[in-house]
C-alpha positions in Angstrom: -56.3 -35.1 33.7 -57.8 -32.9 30.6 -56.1 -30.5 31.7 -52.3 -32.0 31.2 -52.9 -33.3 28.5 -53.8 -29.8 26.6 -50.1 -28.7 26.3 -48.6 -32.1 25.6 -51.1 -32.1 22.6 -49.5 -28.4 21.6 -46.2 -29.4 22.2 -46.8 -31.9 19.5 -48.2 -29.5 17.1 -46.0 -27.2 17.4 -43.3 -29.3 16.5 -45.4 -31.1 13.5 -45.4 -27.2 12.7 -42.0 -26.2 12.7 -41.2 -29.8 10.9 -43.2 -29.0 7.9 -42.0 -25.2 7.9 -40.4 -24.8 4.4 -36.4 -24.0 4.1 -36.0 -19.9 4.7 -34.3 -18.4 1.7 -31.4 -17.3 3.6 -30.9 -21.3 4.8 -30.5 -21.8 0.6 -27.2 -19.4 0.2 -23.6 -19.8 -1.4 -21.5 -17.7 0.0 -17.9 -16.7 -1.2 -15.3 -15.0 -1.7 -13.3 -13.4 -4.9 -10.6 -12.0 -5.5 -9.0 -10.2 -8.5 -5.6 -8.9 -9.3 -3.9 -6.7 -11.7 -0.1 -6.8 -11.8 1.4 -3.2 -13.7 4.7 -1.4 -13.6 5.1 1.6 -12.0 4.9 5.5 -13.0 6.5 6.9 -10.7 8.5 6.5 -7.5 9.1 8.1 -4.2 12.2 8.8 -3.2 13.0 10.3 1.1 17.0 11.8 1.0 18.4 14.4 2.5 21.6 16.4 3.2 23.7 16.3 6.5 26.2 18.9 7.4 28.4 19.0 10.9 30.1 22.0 11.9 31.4 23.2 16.2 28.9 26.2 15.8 24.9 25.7 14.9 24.7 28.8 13.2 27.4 27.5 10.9 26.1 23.2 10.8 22.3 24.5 9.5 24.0 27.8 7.1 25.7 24.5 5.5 23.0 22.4 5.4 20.4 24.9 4.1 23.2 25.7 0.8 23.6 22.2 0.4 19.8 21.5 0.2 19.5 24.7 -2.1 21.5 23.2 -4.3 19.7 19.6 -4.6 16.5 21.7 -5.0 17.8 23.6 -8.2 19.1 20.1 -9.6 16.0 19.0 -8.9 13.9 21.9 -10.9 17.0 21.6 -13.6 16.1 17.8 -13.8 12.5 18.6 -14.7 11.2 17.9 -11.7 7.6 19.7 -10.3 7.4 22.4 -7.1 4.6 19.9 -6.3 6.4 17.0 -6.3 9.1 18.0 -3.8 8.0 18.2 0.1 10.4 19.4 2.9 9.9 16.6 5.5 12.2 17.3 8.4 14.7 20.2 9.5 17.3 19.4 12.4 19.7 20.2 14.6 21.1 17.9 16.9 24.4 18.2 19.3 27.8 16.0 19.0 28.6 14.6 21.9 32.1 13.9 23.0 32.1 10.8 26.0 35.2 10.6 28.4 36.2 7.6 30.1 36.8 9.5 33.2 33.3 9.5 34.5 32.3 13.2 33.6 29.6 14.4 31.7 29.8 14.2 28.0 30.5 17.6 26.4 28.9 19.0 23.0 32.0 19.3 20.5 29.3 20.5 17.1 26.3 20.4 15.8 24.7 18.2 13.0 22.5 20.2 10.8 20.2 18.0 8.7 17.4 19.1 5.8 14.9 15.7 4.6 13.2 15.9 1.7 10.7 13.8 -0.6 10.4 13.5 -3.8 8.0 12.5 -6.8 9.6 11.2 -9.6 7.3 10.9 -12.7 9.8 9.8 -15.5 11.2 6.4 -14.2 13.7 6.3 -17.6 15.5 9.3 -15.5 15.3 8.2 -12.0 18.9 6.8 -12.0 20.2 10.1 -13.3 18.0 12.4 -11.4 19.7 9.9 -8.1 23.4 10.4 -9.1 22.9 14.1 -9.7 21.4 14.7 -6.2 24.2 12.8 -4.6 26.8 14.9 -7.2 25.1 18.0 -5.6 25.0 17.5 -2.4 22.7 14.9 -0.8 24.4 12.0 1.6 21.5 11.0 3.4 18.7 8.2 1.6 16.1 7.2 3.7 14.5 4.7 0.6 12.1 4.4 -2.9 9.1 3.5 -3.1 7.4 2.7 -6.6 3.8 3.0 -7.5 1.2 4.7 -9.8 -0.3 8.0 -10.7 -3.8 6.6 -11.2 -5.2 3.8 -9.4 -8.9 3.8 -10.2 -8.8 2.0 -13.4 -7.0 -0.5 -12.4 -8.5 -0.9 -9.0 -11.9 -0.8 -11.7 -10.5 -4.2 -13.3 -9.5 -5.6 -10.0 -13.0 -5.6 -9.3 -14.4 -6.3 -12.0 -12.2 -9.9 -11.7 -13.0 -10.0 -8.3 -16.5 -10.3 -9.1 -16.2 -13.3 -12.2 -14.0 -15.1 -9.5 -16.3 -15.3 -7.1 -19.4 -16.7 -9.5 -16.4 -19.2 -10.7 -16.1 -20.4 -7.3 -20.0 -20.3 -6.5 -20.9 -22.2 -9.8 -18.1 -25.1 -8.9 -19.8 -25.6 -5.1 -23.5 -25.4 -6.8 -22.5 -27.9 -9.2 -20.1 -30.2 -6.4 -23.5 -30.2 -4.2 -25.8 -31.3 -6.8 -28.3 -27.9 -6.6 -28.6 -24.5 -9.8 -27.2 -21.1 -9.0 -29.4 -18.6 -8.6 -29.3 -14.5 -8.6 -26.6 -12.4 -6.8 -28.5 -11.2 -3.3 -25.3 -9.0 -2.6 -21.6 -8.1 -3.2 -19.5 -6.3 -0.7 -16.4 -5.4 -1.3 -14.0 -6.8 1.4 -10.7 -4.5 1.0 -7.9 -3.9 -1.7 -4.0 -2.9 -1.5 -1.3 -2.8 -4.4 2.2 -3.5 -2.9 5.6 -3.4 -4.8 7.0 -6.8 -6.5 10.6 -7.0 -7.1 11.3 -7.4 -10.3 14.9 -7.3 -11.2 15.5 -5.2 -15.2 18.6 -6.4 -15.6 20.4 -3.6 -16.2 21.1 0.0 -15.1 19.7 2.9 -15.9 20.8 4.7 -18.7 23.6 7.2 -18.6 23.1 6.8 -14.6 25.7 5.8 -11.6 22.4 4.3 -9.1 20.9 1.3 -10.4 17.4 1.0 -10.0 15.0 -2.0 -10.4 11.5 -0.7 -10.9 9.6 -4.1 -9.9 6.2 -4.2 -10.5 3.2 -3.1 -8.4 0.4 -5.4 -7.7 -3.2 -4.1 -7.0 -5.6 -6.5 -5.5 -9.6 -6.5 -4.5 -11.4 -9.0 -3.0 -15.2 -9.0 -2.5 -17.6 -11.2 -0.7 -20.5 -12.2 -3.2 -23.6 -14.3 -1.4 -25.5 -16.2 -4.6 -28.6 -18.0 -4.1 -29.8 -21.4 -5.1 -32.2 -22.1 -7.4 -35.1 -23.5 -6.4 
């Protein structure tokens, strides 16, 4: 009988134990999530074009192609534009194909001859006129623009640093919903960024330019996960 009764009677204490066990720290947590963002116009933009040129003979479709793309690059470096800032991105050559309706095999009838290229520009006042010489010269082939910026660390820097005041915003609001005192940061990671492009329309074109452009705005963001603790 004694001995059954031993681990009933430390069953009992154990849980009278665990009972009076104080709260962990870790149990005594706000946990949240800020997030800052910085809204800028761009300084610069990316722009992916290229010249296309057919001919019957390859030798003659990529002899075009390469003069016509020799002549965007010298615009380009007339325009003010850097070596660096100008990337070759794709030479082709790809058949015309002539299709019968009588069944038989489809017969090459010339060659397209293409040279891709991308380009930084750096002064956004001159991107419309920089555009509509490249097309003057020679380019008929625009795969898009992209906007962005030259330097994102400080403003990635004040993303973060919003990021961070957002977060003890939101963590003093719950300690104060809940009744209970904020207490220290125990820590801050940072939970990702991106900027992306915001249309923005200008409302006009650009100066002494043919090609319209609307810069938009870009919008870098950061977010961080802040845990606080609560006072005791």
């Amino acid at each position: 009988m004694f001995s059954r009764s031993v681990p009933i009677a430390l069953a009992i204490l154990c849980l009278g134990a665990a009972l009076s066990a104080p709260v962990h720290a870790a149990d005594r947590q706000i946990a949240v999530t800020g997030e800052g963002r910085v809204a800028v116009a761009p300084d610069m933009a990316t722009v992916s074009f290229g010249v296309r040129r057919e001919a019957r003979a390859a030798g003659q479709a990529m002899t075009a192609a390469s003069e016509a793309a020799a002549a965007v690059l010298a615009t380009l470096a007339d325009a003010g534009i850097a070596s660096s800032d100008i990337q070759t991105t794709r030479i082709g050559l790809d058949p015309r194909y002539q299709h019968s309706n009588d069944g038989s095999p489809p017969r090459i009838t010339g060659y397209i001859a293409s040279n891709d290229l991308s380009v930084r520009v750096r002064d956004l006042d001159g991107l419309g006129a920089v555009l509509d010489r490249v097309v003057t010269d020679g380019a008929n082939s625009f795969s898009g623009i992209t906007f962005g910026l030259s330097d994102m660390a400080p403003l990635e820097a004040e993303a973060r640093a919003m990021a961070v005041r957002d977060a003890r915003a939101r963590a003093e609001t719950l300690a104060e919903a809940a009744g209970v005192t904020l207490g220290p940061v125990q820590t801050i990671t940072e939970a990702g960024g991106f900027s992306a492009p915001q249309p923005m329309m200008r409302g006009a074109m650009m100066e002494a330019a043919m090609v319209p452009v609307a810069e938009g705005e870009i919008d870098v963001s950061v977010q961080v996960n802040v845990v606080f603790a609560i006072a005791e």
